[in-house]
CHARMM-style PDB file with segment names, atoms N, HN, CA, C and O in Angstrom:
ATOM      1  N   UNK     1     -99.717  -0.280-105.636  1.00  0.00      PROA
ATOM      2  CA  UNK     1    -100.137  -0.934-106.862  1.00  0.00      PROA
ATOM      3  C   UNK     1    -101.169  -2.013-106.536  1.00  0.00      PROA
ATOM      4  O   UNK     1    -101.257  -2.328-105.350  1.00  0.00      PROA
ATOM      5  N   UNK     2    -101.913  -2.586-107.364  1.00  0.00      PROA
ATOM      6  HN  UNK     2    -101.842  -2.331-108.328  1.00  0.00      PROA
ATOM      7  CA  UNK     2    -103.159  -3.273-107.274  1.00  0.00      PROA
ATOM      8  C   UNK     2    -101.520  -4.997-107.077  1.00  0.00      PROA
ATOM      9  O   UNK     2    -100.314  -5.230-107.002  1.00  0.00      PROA
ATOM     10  N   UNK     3    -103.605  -5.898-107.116  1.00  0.00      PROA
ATOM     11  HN  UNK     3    -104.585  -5.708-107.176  1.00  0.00      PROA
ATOM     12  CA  UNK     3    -102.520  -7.081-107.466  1.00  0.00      PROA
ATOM     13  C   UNK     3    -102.107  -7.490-108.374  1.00  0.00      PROA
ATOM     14  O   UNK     3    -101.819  -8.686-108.419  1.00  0.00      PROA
ATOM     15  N   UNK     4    -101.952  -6.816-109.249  1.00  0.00      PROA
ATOM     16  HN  UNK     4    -102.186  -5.844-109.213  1.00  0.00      PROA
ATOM     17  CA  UNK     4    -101.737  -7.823-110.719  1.00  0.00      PROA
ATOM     18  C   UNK     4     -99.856  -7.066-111.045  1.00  0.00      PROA
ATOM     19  O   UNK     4     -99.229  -7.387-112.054  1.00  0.00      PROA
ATOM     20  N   UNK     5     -99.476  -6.424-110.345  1.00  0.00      PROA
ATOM     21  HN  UNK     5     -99.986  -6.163-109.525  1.00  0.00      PROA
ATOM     22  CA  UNK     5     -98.215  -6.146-110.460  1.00  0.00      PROA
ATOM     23  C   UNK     5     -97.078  -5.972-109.300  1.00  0.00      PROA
ATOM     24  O   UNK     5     -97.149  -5.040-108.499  1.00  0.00      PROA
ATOM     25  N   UNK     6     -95.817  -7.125-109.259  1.00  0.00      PROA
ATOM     26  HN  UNK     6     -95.760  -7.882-109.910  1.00  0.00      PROA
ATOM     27  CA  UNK     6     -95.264  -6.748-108.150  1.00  0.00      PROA
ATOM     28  C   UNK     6     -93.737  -6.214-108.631  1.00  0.00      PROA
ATOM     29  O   UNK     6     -93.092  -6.521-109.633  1.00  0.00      PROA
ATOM     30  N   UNK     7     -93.461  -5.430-107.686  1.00  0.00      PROA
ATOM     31  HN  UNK     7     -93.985  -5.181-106.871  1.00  0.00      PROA
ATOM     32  CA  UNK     7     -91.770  -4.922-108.162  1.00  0.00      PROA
ATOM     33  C   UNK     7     -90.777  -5.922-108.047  1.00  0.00      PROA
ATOM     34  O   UNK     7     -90.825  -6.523-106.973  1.00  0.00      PROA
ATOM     35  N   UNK     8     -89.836  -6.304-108.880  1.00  0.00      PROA
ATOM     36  HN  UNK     8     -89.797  -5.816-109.752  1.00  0.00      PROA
ATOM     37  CA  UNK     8     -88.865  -7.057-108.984  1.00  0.00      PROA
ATOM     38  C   UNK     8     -87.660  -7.148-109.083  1.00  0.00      PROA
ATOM     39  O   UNK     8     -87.283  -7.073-110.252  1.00  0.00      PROA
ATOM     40  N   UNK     9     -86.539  -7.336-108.032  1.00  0.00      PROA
ATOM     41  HN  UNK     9     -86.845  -7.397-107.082  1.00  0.00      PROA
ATOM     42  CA  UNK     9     -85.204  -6.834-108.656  1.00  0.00      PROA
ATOM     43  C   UNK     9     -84.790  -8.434-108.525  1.00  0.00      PROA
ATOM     44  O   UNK     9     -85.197  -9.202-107.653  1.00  0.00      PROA
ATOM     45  N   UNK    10     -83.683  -8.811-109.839  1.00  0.00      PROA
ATOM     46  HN  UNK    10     -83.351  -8.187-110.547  1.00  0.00      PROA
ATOM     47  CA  UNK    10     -83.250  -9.564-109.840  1.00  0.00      PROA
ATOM     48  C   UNK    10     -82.379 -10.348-108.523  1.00  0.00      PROA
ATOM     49  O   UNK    10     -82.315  -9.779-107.433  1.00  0.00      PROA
ATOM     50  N   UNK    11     -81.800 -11.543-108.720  1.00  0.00      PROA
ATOM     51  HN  UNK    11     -81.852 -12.005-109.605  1.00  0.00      PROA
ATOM     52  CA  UNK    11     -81.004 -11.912-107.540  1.00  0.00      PROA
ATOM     53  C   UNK    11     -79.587 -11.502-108.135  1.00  0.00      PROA
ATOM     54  O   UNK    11     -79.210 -11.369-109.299  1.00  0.00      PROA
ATOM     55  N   UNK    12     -78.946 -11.352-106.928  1.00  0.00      PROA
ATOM     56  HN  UNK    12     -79.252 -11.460-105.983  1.00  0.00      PROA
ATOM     57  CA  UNK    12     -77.344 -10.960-106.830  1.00  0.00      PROA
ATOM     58  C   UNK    12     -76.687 -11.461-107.848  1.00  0.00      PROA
ATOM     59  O   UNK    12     -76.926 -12.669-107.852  1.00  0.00      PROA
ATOM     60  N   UNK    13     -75.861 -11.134-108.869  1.00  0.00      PROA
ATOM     61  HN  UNK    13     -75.667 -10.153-108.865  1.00  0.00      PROA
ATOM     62  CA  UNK    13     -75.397 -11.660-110.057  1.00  0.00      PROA
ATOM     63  C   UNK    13     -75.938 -12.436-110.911  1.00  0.00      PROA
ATOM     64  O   UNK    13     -75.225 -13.284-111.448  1.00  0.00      PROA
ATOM     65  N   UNK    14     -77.450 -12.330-111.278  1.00  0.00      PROA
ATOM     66  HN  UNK    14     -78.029 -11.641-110.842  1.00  0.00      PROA
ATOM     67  CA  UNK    14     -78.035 -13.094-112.331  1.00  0.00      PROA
ATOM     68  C   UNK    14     -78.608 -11.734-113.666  1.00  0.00      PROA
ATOM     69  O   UNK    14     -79.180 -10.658-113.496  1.00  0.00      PROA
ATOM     70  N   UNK    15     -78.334 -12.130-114.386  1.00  0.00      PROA
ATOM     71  HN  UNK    15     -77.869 -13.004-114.524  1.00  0.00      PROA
ATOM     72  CA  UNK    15     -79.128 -10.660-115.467  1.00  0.00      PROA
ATOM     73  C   UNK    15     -80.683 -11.711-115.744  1.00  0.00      PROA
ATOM     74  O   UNK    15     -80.589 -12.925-115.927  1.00  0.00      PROA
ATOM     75  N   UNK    16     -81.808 -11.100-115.728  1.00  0.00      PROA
ATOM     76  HN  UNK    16     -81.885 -10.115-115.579  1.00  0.00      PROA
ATOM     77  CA  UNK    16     -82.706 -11.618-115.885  1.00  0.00      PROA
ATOM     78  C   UNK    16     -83.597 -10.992-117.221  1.00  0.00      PROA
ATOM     79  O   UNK    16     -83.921  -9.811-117.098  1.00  0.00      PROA
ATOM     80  N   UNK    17     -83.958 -11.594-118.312  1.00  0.00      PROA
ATOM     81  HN  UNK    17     -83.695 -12.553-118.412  1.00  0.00      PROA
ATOM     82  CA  UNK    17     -84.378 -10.527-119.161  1.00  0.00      PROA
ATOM     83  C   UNK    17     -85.935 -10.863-119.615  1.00  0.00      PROA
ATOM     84  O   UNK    17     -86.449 -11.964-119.808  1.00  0.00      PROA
ATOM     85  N   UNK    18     -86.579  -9.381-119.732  1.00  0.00      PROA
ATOM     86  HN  UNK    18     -86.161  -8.486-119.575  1.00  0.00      PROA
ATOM     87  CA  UNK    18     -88.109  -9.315-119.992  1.00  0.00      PROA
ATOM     88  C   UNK    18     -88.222 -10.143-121.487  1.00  0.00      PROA
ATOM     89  O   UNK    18     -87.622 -10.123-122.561  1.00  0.00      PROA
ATOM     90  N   UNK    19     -89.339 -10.864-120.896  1.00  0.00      PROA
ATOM     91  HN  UNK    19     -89.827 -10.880-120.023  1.00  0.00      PROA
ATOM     92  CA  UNK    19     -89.473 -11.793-122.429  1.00  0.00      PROA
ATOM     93  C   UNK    19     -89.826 -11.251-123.504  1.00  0.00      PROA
ATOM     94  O   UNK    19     -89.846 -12.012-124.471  1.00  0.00      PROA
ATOM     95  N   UNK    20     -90.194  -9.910-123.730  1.00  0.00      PROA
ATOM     96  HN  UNK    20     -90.179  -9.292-122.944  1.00  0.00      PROA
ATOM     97  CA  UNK    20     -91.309  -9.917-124.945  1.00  0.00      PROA
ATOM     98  C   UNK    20     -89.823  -8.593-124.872  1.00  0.00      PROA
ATOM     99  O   UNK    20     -89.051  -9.241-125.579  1.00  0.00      PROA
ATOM    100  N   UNK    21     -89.024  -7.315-124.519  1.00  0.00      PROA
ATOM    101  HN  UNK    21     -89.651  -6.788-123.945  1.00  0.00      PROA
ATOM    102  CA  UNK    21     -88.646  -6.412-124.801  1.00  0.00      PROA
ATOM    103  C   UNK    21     -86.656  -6.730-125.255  1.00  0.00      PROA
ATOM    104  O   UNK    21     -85.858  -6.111-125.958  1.00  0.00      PROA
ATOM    105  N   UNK    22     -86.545  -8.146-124.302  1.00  0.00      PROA
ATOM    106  HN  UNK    22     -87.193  -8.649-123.730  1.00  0.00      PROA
ATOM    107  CA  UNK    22     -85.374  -8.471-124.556  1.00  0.00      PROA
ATOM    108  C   UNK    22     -84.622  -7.843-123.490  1.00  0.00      PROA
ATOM    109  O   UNK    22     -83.626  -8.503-123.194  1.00  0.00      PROA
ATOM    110  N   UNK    23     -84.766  -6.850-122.861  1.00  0.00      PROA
ATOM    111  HN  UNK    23     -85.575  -6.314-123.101  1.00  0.00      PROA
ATOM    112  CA  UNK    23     -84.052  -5.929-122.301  1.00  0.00      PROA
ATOM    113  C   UNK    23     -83.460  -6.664-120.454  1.00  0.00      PROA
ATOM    114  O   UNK    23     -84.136  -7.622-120.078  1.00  0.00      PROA
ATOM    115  N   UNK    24     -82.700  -6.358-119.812  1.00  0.00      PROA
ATOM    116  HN  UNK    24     -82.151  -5.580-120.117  1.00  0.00      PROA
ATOM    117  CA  UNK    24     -81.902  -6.807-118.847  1.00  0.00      PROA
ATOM    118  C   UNK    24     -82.985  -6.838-117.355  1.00  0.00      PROA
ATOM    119  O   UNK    24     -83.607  -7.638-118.055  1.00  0.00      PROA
ATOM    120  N   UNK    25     -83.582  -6.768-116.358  1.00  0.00      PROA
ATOM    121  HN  UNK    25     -83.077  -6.119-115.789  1.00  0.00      PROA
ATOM    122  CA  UNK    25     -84.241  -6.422-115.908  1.00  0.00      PROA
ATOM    123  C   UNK    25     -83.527  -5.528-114.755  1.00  0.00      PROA
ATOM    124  O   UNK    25     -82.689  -6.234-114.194  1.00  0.00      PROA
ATOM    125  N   UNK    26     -83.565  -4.372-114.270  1.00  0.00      PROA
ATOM    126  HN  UNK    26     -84.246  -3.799-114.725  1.00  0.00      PROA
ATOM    127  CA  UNK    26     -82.568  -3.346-113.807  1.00  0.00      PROA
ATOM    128  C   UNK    26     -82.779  -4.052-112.460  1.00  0.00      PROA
ATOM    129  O   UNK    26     -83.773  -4.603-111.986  1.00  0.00      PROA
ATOM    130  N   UNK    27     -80.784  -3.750-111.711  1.00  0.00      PROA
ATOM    131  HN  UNK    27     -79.977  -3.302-112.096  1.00  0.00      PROA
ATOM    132  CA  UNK    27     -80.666  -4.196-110.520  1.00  0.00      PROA
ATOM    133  C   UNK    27     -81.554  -3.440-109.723  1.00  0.00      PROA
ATOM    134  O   UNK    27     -82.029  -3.940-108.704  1.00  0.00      PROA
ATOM    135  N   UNK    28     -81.835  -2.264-110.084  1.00  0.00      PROA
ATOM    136  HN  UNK    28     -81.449  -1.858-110.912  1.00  0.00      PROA
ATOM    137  CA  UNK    28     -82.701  -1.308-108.871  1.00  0.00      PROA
ATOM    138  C   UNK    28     -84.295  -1.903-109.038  1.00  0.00      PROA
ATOM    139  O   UNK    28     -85.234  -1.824-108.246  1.00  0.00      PROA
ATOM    140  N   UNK    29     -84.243  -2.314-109.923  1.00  0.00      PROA
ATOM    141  HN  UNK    29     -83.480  -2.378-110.567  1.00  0.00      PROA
ATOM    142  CA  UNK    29     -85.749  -3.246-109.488  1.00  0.00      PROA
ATOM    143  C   UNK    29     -86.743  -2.509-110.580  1.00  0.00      PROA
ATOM    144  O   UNK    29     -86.494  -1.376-110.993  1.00  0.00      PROA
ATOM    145  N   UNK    30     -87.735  -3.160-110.946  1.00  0.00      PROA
ATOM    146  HN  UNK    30     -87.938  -4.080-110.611  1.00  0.00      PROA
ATOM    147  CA  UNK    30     -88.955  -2.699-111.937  1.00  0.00      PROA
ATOM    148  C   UNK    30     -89.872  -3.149-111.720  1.00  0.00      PROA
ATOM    149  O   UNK    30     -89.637  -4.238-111.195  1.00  0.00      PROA
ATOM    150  N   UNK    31     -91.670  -2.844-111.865  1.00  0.00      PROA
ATOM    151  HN  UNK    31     -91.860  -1.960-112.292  1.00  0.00      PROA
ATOM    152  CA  UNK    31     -92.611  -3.269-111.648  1.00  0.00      PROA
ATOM    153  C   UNK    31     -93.397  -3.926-113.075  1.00  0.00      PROA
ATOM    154  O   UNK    31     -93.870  -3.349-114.054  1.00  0.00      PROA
ATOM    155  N   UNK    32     -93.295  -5.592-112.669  1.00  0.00      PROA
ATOM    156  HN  UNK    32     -92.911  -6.060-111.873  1.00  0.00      PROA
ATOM    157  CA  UNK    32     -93.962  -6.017-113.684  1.00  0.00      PROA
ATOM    158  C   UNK    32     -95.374  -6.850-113.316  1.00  0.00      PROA
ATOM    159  O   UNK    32     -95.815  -7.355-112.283  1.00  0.00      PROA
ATOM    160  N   UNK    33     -95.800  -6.741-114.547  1.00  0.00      PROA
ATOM    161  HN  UNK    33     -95.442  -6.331-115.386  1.00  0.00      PROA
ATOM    162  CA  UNK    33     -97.290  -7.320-114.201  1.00  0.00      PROA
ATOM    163  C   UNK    33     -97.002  -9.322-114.297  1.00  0.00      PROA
ATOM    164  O   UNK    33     -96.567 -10.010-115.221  1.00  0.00      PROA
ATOM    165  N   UNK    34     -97.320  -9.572-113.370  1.00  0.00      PROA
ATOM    166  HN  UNK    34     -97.673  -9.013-112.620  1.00  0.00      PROA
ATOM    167  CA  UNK    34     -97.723 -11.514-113.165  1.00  0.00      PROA
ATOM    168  C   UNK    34     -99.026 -11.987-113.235  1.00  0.00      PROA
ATOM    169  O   UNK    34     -99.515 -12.990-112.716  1.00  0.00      PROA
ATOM    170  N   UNK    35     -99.648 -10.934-114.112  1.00  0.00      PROA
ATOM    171  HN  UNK    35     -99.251 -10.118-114.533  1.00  0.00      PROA
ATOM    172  CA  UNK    35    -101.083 -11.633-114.348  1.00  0.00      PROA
ATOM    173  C   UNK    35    -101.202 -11.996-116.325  1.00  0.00      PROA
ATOM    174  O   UNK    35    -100.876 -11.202-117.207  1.00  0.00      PROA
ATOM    175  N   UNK    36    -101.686 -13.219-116.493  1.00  0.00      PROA
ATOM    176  HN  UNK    36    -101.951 -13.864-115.776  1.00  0.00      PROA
ATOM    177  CA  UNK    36    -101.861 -13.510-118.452  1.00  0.00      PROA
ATOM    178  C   UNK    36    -100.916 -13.762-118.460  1.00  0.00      PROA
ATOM    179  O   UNK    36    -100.191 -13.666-117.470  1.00  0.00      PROA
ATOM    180  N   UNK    37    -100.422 -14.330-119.970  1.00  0.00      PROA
ATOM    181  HN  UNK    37    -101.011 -14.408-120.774  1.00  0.00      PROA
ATOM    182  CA  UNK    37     -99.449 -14.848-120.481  1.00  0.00      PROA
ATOM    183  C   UNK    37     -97.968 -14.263-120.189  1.00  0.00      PROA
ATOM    184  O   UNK    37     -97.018 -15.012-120.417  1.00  0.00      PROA
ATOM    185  N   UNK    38     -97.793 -13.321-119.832  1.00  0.00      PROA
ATOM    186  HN  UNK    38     -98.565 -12.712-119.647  1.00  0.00      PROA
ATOM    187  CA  UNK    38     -96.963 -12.246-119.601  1.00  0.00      PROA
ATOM    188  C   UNK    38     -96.170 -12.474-118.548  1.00  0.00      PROA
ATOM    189  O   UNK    38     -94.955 -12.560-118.365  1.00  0.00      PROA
ATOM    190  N   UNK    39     -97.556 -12.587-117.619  1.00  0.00      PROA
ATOM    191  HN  UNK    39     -98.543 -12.517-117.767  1.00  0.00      PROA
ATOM    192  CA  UNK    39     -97.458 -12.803-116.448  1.00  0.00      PROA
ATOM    193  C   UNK    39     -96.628 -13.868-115.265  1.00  0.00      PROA
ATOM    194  O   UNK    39     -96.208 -13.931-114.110  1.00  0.00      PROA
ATOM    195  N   UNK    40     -96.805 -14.791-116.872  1.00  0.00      PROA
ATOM    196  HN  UNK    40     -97.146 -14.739-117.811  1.00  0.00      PROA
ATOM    197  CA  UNK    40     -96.614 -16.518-116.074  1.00  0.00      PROA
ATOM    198  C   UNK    40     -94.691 -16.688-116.358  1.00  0.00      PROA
ATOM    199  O   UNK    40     -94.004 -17.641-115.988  1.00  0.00      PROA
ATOM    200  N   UNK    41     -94.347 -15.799-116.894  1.00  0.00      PROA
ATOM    201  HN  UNK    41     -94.904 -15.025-117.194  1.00  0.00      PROA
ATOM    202  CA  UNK    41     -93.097 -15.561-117.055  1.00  0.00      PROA
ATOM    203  C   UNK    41     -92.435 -14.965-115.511  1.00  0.00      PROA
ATOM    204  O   UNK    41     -91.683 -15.523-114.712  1.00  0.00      PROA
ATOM    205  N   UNK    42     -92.888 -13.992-115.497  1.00  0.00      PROA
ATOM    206  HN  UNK    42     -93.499 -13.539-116.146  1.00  0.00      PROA
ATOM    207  CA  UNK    42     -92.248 -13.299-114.502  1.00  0.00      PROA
ATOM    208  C   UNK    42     -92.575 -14.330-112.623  1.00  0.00      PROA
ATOM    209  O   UNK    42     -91.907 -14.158-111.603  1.00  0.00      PROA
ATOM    210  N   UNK    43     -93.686 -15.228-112.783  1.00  0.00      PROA
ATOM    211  HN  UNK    43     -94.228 -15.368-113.612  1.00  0.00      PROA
ATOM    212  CA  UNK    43     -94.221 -16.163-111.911  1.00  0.00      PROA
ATOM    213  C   UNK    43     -93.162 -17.341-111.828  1.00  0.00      PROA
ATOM    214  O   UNK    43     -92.825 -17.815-110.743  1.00  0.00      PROA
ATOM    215  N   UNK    44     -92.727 -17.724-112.878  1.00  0.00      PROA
ATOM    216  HN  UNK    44     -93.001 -17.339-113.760  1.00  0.00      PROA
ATOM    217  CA  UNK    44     -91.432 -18.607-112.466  1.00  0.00      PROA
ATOM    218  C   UNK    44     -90.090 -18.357-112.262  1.00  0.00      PROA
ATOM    219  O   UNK    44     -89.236 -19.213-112.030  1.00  0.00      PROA
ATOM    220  N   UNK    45     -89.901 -17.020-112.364  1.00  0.00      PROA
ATOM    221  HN  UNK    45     -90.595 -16.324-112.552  1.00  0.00      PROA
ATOM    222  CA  UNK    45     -88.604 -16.031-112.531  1.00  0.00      PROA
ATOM    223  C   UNK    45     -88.830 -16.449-110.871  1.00  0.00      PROA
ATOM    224  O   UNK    45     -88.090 -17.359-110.498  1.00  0.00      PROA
ATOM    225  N   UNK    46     -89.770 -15.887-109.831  1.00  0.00      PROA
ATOM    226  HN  UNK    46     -90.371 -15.147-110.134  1.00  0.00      PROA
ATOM    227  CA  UNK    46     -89.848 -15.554-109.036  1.00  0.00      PROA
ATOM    228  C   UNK    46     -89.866 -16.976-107.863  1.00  0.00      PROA
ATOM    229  O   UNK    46     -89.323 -17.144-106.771  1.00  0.00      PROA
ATOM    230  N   UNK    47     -90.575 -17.649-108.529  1.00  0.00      PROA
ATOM    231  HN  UNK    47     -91.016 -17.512-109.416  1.00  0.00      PROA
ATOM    232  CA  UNK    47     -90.803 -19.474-107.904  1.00  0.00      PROA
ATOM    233  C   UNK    47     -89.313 -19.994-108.557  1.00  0.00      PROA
ATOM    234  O   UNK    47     -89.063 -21.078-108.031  1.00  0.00      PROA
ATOM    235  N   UNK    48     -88.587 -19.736-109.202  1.00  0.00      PROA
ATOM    236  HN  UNK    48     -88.790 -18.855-109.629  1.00  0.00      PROA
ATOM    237  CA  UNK    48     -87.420 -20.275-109.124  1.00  0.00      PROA
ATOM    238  C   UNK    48     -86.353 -19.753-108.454  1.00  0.00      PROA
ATOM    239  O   UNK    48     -85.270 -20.316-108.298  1.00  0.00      PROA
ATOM    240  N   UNK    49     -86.773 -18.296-107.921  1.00  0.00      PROA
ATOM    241  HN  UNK    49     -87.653 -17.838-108.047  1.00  0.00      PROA
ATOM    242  CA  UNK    49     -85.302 -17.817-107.736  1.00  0.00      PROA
ATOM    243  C   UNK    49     -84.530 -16.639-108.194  1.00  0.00      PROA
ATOM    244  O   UNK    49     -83.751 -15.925-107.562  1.00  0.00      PROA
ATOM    245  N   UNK    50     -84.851 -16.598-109.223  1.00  0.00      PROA
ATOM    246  HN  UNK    50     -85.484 -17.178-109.736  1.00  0.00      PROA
ATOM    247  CA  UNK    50     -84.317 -16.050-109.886  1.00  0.00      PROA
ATOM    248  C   UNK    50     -84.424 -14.485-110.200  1.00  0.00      PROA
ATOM    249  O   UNK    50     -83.719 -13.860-110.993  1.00  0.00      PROA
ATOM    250  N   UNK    51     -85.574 -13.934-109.317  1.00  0.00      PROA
ATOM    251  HN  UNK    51     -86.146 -14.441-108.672  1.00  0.00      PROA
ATOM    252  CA  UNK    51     -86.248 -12.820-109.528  1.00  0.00      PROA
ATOM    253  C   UNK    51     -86.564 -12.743-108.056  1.00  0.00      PROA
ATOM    254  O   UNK    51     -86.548 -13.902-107.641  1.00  0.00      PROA
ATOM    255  N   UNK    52     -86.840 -11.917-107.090  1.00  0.00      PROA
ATOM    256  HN  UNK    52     -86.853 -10.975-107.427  1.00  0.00      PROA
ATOM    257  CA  UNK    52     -87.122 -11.233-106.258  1.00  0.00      PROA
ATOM    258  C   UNK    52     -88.012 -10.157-105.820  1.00  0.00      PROA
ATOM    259  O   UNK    52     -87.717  -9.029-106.217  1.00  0.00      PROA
ATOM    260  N   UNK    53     -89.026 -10.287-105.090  1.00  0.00      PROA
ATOM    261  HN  UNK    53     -89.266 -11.203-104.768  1.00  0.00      PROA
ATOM    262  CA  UNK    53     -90.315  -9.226-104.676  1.00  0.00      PROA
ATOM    263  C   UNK    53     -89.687  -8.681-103.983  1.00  0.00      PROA
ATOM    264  O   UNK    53     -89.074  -9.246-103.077  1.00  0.00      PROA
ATOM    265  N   UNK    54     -89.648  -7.374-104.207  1.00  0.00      PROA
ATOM    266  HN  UNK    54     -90.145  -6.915-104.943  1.00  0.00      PROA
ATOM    267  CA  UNK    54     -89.079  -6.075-102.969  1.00  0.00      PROA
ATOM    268  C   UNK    54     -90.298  -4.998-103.002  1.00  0.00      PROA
ATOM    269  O   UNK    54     -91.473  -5.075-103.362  1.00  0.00      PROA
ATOM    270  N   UNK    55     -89.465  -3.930-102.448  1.00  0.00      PROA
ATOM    271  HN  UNK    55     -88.510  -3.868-102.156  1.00  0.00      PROA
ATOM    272  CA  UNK    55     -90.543  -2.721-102.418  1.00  0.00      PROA
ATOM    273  C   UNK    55     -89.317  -1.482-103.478  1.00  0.00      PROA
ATOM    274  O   UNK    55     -88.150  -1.646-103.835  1.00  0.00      PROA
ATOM    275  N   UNK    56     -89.903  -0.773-103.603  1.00  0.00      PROA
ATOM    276  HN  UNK    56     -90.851  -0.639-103.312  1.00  0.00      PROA
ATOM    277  CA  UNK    56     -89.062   0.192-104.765  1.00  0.00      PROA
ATOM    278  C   UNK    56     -88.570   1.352-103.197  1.00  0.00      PROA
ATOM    279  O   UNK    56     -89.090   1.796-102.173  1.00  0.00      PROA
ATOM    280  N   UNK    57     -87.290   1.382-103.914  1.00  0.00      PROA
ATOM    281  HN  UNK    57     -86.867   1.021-104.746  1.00  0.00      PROA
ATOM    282  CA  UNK    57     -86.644   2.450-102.887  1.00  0.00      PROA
ATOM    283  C   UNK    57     -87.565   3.791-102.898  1.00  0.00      PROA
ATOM    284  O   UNK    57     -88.138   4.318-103.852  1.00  0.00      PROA
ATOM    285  N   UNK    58     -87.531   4.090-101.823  1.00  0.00      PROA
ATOM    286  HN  UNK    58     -87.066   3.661-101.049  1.00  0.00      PROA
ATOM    287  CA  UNK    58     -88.335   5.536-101.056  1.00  0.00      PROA
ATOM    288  C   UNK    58     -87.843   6.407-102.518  1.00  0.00      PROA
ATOM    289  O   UNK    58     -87.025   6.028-103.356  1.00  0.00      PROA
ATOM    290  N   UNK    59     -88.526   7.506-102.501  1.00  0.00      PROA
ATOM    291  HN  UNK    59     -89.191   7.814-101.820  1.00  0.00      PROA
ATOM    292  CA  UNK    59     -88.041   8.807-103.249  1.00  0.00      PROA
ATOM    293  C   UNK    59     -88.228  10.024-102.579  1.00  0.00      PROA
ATOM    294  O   UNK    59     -89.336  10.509-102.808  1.00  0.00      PROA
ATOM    295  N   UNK    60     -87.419  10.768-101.726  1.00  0.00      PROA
ATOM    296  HN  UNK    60     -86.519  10.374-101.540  1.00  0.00      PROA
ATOM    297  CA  UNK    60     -87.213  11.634-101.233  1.00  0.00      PROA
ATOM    298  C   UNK    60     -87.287  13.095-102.044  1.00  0.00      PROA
ATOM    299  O   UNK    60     -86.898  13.275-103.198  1.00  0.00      PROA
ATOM    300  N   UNK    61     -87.712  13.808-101.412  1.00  0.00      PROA
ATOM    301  HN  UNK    61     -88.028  13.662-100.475  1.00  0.00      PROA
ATOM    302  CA  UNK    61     -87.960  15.454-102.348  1.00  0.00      PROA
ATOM    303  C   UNK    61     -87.257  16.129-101.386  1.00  0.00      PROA
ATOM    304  O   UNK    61     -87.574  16.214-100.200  1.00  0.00      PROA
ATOM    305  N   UNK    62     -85.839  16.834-102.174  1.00  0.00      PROA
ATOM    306  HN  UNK    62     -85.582  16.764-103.138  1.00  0.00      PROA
ATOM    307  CA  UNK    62     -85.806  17.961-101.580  1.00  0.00      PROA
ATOM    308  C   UNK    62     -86.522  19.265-101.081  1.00  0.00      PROA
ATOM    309  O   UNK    62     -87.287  19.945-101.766  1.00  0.00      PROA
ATOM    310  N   UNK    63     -86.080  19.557 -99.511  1.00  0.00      PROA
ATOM    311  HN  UNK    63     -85.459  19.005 -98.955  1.00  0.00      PROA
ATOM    312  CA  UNK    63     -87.403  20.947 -99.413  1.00  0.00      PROA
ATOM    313  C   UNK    63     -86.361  22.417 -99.943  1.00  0.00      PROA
ATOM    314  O   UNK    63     -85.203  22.823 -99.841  1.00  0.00      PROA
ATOM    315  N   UNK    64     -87.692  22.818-100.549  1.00  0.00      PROA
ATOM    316  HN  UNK    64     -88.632  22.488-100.632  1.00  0.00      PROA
ATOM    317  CA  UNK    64     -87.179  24.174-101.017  1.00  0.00      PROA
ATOM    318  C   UNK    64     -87.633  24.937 -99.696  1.00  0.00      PROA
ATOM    319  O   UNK    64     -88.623  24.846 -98.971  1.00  0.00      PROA
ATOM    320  N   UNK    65     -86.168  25.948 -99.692  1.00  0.00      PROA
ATOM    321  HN  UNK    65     -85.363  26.021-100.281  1.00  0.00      PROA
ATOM    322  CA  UNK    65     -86.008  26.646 -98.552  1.00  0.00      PROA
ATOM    323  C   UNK    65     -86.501  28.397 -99.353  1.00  0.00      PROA
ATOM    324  O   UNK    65     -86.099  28.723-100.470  1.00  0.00      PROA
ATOM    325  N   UNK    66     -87.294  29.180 -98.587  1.00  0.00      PROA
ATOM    326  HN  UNK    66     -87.621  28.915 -97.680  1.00  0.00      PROA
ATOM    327  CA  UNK    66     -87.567  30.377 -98.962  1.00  0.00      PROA
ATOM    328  C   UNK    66     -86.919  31.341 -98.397  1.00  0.00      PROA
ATOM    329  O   UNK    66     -87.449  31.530 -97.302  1.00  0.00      PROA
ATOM    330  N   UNK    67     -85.706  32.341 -98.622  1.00  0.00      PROA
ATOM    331  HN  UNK    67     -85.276  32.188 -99.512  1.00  0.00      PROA
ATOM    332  CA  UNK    67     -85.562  33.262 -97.969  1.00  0.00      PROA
ATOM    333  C   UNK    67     -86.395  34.503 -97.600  1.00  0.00      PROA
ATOM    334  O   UNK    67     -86.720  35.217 -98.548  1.00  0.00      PROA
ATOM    335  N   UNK    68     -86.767  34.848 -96.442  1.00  0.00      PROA
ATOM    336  HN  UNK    68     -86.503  34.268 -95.672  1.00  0.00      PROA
ATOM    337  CA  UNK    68     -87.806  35.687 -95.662  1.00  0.00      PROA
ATOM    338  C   UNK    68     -87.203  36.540 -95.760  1.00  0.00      PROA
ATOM    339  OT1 UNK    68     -87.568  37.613 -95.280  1.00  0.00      PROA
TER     340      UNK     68
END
């Protein structure tokens, strides 16, 4: 992702919620944008604590096996 968006999973027992959707912010983490008004929300989530920069878990593809 560029810079204007980093992935975020909350800290260990805090529910953290998106300002404008209301909604919980998921323990597995979501990518929100910290740039504009929007932005400056999720910027103190993160300078306080309360929010966390990670990387989004791998996604693995099963291989399809062909019988010969």
């Amino acid at each position: 992702m560029d810079g204007s968006t980093k992935f975020l999973i909350p800290r260990t027992g805090l529910i953290v919620r998106d300002p404008i959707s209301k909604t919980p912010l998921a323990e597995t983490g979501e990518w929100k944008t910290i740039i504009g008004p929007a932005g400056r929300y999720w910027r103190r989530r993160i300078g306080c604590g309360d929010a966390v920069e990670s990387q989004p878990a791998p996604v693995y593809q099963s291989k399809k096996y062909v019988k010969e």
